[in-house]
N, C-alpha and C positions, 0 to 999 in steps of 0.2 A: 504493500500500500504506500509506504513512503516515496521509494524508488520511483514511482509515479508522483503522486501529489508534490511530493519537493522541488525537483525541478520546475512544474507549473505555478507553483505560489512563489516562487524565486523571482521564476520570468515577469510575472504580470510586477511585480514591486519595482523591478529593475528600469523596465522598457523605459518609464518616464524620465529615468536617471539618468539611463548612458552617455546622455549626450553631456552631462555635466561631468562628466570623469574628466576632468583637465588640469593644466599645472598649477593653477589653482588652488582646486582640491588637495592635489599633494601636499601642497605647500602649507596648507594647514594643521596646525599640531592639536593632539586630543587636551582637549579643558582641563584632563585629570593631574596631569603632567606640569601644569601650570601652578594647582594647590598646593600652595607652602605648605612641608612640612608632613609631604604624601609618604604613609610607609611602605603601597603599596608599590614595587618594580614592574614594568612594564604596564603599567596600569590602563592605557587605550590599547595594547598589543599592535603599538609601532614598533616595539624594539627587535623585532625580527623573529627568527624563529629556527628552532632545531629538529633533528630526527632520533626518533626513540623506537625503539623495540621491546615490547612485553611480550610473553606466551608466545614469541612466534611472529606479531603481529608489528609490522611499522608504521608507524606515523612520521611523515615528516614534515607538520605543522603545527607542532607544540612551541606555543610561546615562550621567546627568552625568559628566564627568572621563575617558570612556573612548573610545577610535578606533574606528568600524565597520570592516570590509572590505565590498568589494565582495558576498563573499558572506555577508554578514550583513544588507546593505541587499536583497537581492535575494527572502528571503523573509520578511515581516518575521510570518506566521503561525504560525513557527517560532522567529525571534530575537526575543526581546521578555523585559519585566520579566514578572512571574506572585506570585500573590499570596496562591495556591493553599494554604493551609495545609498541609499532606501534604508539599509539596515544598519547602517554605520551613524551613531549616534555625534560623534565627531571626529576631528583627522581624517586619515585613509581605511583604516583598518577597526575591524571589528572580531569578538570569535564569535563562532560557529560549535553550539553542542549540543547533541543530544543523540543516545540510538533508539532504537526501537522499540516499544515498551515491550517487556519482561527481560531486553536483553539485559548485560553489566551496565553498570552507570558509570557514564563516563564524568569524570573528574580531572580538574586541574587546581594543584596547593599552591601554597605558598607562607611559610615560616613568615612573622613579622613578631620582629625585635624591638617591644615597646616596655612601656613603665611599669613595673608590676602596682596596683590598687591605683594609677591611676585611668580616668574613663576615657575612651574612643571612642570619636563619632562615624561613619563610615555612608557612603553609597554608593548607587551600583546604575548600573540604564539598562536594562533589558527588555527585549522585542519578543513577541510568541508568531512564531512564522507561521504559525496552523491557527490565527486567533478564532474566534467563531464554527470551530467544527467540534465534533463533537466526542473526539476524544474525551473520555472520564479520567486516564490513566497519567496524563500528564502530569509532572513537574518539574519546577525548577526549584534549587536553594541554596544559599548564597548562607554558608555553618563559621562557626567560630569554636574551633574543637571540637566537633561534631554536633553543636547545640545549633539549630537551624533558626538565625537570626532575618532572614527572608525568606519566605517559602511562598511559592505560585503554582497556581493550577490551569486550569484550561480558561479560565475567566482573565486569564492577564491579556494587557493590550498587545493589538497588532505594530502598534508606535512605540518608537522607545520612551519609555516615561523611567523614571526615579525614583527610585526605593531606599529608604533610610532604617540604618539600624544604629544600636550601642554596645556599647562592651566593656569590663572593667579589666583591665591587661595584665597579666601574669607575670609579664618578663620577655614571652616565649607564645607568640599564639598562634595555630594552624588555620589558614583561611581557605577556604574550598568554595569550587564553584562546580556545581555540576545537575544533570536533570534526562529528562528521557521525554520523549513522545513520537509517537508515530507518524503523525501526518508528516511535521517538517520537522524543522529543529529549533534552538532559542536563540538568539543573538544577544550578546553581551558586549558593554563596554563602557569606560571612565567608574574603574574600581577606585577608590577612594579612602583610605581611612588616614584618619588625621585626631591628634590629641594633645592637652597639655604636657609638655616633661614635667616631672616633681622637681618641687622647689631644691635648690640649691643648700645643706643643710651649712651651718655656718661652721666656720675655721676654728679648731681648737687651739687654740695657744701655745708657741712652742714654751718648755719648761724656762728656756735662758729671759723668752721673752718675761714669764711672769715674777722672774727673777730680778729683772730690771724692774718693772713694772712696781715691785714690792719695795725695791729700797727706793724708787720716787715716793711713796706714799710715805715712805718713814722720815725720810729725807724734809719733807713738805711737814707732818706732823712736828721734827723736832723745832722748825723755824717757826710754826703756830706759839708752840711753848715759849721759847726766847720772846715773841712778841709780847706775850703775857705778863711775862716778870717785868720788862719793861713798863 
């Protein structure tokens, strides 16, 4: 069923677009890339891309800085960057995920090295290429350690819109994106998370310093006394 409907809901998104695929286009960098202070890497998936092998299977459209799963290597006609204007929320490039329902779910991580107990705020643009049909079994979820901090179903838009979540940071957090459907697949881009560093805690005193420190104060005490007698 995909094999068929995907490439038709691709086509009719695209026709209107091709003609704007220009240098232009190119030339323009993803929004995400821009937010101070982003911990996610490759966060519009311009920054290129690698080939990977799991169980057999290669992919060689896994985004820089990001982990395939198994079933993200397994269909790589389905997981892959896309460039598609229609589906690309900004810049050139966008990904492309999702297999088949009941297959593996396919998945792409990424470790982020933040503040432990302090809060992250984070979002995401994702497109449902199959909006309005009637798939039950669809979704998408955008997890933070495995706790599913977005989660979409067959009711998400055909447009890219924006989805917001939070998080309190570990140190160490595992960010995953991934989901399944038949008809087409989901379009992703401008991952984002962003949060305050913990404050700076203050300077201990070296020992010599509080040593100086001690005989100004005695120093200053014996001249008080003198002023007295006088």
């Amino acid at each position: 069923m995909k094999s068929f409907l995907r490439p038709c809901l691709l086509a009719s998104m695209v026709i209107g677009g091709l003609a704007t695929i220009s240098s232009t286009a190119m030339a323009t960098p993803s929004i995400c890339d821009g937010v101070s202070g982003n911990l996610v890497s490759n966060c519009g998936f311009e920054g290129g891309t690698y080939s990977s092998t799991i169980g057999g299977n290669t992919n060689n459209s896994v985004p820089n800085n990001w982990l395939p799963s198994a079933g993200y290597d397994l269909e790589p006609s389905f997981n892959h960057t896309i460039t598609a204007p229609p589906l690309v929320n900004s810049g050139t490039t966008a990904l492309s995920i999702g297999n088949d329902d009941g297959q593996p779910v396919p998945t792409l991580s990424q470790t982020l090295t933040d503040v432990s107990g302090s809060t992250y705020n984070g979002s995401v643009y994702v497109l449902y290429g199959a909006a309005g049909t009637s798939d039950t079994n669809v979704f998408f979820d955008l997890s933070i350690n495995g706790s599913d901090l977005v989660a979409l179903n067959n009711t998400a838009s055909g447009a890219n819109t924006q989805y917001t979540f939070s998080f309190v940071g570990t140190g160490s957090d595992l960010l995953t994106l991934g989901g399944n459907t038949s008809p087409s697949e989901w379009y992703v881009d401008d991952v984002v998370v962003t949060g305050q560093a913990a404050s700076t805690p203050p300077s201990v005193p070296e020992p010599g310093t509080l040593f100086l420190a001690g005989l100004g104060l005695l120093a200053l005490a014996a001249g008080h006394r003198k002023a007295k007698k006088h």
